[in-house]
Every structure is written in structure tokens, then in C-alpha cells.
C-alpha positions as CSV (number, residue, x, y, z in Angstrom):
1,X,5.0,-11.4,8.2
2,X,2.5,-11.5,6.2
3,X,2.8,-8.8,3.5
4,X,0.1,-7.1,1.2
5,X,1.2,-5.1,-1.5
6,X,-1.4,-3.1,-3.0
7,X,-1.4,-1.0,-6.2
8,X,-3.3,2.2,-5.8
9,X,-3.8,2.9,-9.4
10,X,-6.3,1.1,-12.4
11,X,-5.6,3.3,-14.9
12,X,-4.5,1.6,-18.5
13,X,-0.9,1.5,-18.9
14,X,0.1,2.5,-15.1
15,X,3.5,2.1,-14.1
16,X,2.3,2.0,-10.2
17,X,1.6,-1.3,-11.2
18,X,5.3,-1.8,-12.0
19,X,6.6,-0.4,-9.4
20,X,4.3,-2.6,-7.2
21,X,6.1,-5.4,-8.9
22,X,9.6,-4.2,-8.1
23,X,7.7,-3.9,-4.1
24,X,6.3,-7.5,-4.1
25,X,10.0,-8.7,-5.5
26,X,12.0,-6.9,-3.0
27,X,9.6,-8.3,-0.1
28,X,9.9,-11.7,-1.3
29,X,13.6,-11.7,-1.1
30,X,13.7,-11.3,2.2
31,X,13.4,-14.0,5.0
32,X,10.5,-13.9,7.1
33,X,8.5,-11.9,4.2
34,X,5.2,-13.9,2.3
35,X,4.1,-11.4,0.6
36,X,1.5,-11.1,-2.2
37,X,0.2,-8.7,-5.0
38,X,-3.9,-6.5,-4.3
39,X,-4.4,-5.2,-7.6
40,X,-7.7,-2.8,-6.9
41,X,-8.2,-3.1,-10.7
42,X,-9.4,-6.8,-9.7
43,X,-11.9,-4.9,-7.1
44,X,-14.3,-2.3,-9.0
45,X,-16.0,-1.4,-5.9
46,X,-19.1,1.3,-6.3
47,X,-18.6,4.9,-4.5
48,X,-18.9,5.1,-1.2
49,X,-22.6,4.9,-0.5
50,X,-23.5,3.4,2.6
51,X,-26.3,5.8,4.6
52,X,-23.9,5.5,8.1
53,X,-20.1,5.3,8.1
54,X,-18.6,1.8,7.4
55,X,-16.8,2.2,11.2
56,X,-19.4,3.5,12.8
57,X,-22.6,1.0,11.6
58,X,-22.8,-2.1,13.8
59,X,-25.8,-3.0,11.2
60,X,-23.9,-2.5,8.1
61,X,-25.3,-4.5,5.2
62,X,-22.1,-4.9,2.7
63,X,-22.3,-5.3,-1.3
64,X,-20.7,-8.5,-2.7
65,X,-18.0,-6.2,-4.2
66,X,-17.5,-4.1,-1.2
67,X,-16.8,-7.3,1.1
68,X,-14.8,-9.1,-1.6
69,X,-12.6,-6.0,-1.5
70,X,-12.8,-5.8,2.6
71,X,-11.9,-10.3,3.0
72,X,-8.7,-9.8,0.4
73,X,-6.9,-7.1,2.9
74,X,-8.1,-8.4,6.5
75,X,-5.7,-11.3,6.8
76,X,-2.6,-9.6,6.3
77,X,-0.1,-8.7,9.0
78,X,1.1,-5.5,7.2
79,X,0.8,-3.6,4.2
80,X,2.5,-1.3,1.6
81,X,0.1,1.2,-0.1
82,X,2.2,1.7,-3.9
83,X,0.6,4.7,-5.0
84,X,1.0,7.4,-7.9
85,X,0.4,11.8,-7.0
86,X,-2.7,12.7,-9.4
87,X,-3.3,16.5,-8.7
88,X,-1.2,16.5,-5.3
89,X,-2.8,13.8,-4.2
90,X,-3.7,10.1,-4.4
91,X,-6.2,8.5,-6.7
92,X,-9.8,8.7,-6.1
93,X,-10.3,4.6,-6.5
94,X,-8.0,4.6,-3.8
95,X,-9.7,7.0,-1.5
96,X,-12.7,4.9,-2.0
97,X,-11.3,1.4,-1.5
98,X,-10.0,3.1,2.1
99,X,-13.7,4.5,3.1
100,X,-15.2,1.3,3.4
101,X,-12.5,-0.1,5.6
102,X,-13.5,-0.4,9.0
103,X,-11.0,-2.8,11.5
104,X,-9.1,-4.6,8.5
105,X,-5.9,-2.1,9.2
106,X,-6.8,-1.3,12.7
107,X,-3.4,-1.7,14.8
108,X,-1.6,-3.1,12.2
109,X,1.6,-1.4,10.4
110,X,1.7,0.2,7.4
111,X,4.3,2.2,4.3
112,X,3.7,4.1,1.4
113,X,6.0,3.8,-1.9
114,X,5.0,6.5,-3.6
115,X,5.8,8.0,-7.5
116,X,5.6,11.4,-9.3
117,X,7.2,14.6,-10.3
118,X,8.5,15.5,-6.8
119,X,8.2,11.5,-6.0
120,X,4.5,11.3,-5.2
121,X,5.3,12.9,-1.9
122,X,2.4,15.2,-1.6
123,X,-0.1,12.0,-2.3
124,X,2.3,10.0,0.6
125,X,1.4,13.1,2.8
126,X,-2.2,12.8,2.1
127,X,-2.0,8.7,2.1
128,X,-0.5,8.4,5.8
129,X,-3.2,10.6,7.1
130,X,-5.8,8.5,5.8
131,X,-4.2,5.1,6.8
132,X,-3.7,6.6,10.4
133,X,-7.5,7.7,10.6
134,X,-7.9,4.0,9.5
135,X,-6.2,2.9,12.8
136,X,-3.2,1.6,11.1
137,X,-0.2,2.1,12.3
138,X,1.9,4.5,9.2
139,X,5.8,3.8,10.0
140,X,8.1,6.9,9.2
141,X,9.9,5.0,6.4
142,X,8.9,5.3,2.9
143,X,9.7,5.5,-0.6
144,X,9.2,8.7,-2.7
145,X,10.5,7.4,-6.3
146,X,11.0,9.8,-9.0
147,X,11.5,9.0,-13.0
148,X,10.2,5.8,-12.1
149,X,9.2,4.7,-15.8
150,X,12.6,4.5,-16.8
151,X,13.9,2.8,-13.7
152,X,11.7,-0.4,-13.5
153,X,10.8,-2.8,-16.4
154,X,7.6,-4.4,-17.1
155,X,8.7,-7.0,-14.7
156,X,9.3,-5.6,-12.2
157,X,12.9,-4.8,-12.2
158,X,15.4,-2.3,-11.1
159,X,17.4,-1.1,-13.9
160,X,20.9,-1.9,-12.8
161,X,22.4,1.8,-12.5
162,X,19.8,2.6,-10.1
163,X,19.6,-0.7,-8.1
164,X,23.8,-0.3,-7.4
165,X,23.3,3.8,-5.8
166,X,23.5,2.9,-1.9
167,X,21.5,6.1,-1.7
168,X,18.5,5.2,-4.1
169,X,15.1,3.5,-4.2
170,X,17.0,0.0,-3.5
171,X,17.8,1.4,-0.5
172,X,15.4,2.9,1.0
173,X,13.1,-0.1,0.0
174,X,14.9,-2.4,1.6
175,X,15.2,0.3,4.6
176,X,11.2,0.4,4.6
177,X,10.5,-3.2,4.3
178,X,12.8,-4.0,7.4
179,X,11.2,-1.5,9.5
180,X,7.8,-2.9,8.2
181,X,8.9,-6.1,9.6
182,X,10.0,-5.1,12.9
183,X,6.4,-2.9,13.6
184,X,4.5,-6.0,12.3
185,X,6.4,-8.5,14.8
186,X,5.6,-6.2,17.5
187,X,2.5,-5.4,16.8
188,X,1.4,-8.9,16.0
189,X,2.6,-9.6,19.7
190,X,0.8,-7.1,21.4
191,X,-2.8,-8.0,19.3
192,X,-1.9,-11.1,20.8
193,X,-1.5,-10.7,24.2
């Protein structure tokens, strides 16, 4: 499978991007996993400002930016959307990367590892609606992580204390990425066919 992580955040000093880092290790562990790092701080994309929807425009004339941003997530099998809760929901530059995405997602699987106060789950909620109208198929496992700065170094890492609880964010990672793996397999069969 071929694995996108992608860090919903550009704000200086994020710890999304951190956690995305603990993500992209995690994946890369496991057999059967290439998976590699979207950074949309690397994609400053303009607001949405196409006259017709993106999905809905078979004469859609796309800004270098926009189609930059639209080539780096098309190839990937599946995805994992790491994502902080700003005002009960997800960031804006994330809202907008998604509305110019037309087919890239479309039938392909998808998770949410989400941080905040109550675990960035009301930004998850919001986030799997969006990736669903986006024709990507959302998977019921996910990762709501809360006190996340002190949790995960700069690197990446799971501070050992909360790597060893059977019942924590290791866990349910792992639980997430497996599932990830199974939808993508079958999925990636029946695009086939």
C-alpha cells in the first residue's frame, strides 16, 4: 500500500506536524506499508476560486499551485489526514486543500489521527464528512490523541510511558493502520477489476 500521510496544519511551531511524524514512523514499520510525509506547508495553494466546482467542470483550467497540490495526492493507494480541532473544527488551509480535489480520493480509503482538548474529535467528525463527500472511502478506525505535546518528541517519537499502555495511541494506531491496509488491498482490487 501505498500510504500518504498528510499534515493538516501550517501554523509555526505545530505539533500536528509531530504527530504526523510519529504516523509516517508507525506506517513504515509495518510490512507492506511505503509510506511518505504531504506537508501542506510545502503547498500554499490560493482560496478556493474557481467560477464552477473543481468536480463538476469538465473545462477546469488549474493554477500551477493548485495542480502541484492535486499530482502530490493522486498516486497514493490510501491516506491518513493528521489533523489539529481549531474552533471545533479543522483548519481552514485544510478545508481548502480538500475543495479543489476532484477524483484524487475517489474510492480510495481513508483515517483521521486527530489532536486537541477532547482529542480533536469534533474536527475528525467534521473531517470524515468532508473526505466521504470527496468519494473516499473514511474507515471507522481512528485516532483521537489528547496531551499530545508532551507525548511525542520533535522526532517523532512516542514517549515510552505512553507507547507501553495496550489501551493508548500505540494502539489504536497500529489498530488504524492495519485496517487502512486491509480497505486499500480491497479496494485497490475492485478499481481494478
Amino acid at each position: 500500500m501505498k500510504l500518504a500521510v498528510i499534515v493538516g496544519s501550517t501554523r509555526p511551531n505545530r505539533i500536528s506536524l509531530k504527530q504526523a511524524k510519529w504516523v509516517l514512523k508507525t506506517a513504515q514499520s509495518k510490512d507492506g506499508i511505503q509510506a511518505e510525509l504531504i506537508d501542506l506547508a510545502d503547498y500554499p495553494l490560493p482560496f478556493l476560486n474557481e467560477p464552477i466546482s473543481p468536480r463538476y467542470n469538465p473545462n477546469r483550467k488549474i493554477e500551477p499551485a493548485v495542480k502541484k497540490w492535486l499530482d502530490a495526492v493522486s498516486d497514493y493507494d490510501a491516506y491518513v489526514f493528521v489533523t489539529p480541532e481549531y474552533n471545533h473544527s479543522i483548519p481552514g488551509v485544510l478545508k481548502n486543500a480538500l475543495d479543489f480535489i476532484t477524483s484524487e480520493l475517489h474510492r480510495k480509503p481513508s483515517t483521521i489521527v486527530s489532536h486537541g482538548t477532547v482529542g480533536g474529535a469534533r474536527a475528525a467528525m467534521h473531517l470524515k464528512e468532508i473526505l466521504s463527500e470527496s468519494r473516499s472511502v473514511v474507515i471507522p478506525n481512528a485516532v483521537a490523541f489528547i496531551g499530545l505535546n508532551d507525548a511525542v518528541d520533535e522526532d517523532g517519537n512516542l514517549s515510552p510511558d505512553v507507547k507501553s499502555n495496550p489501551y493508548g495511541p500505540q494502539a489504536a494506531l497500529d489498530a488504524a493502520l492495519d485496517e487502512l491496509q486491509w480497505y486499500s488491498d480491497a479496494l485497490s482490487k475492485a478499481r481494478n477489476q
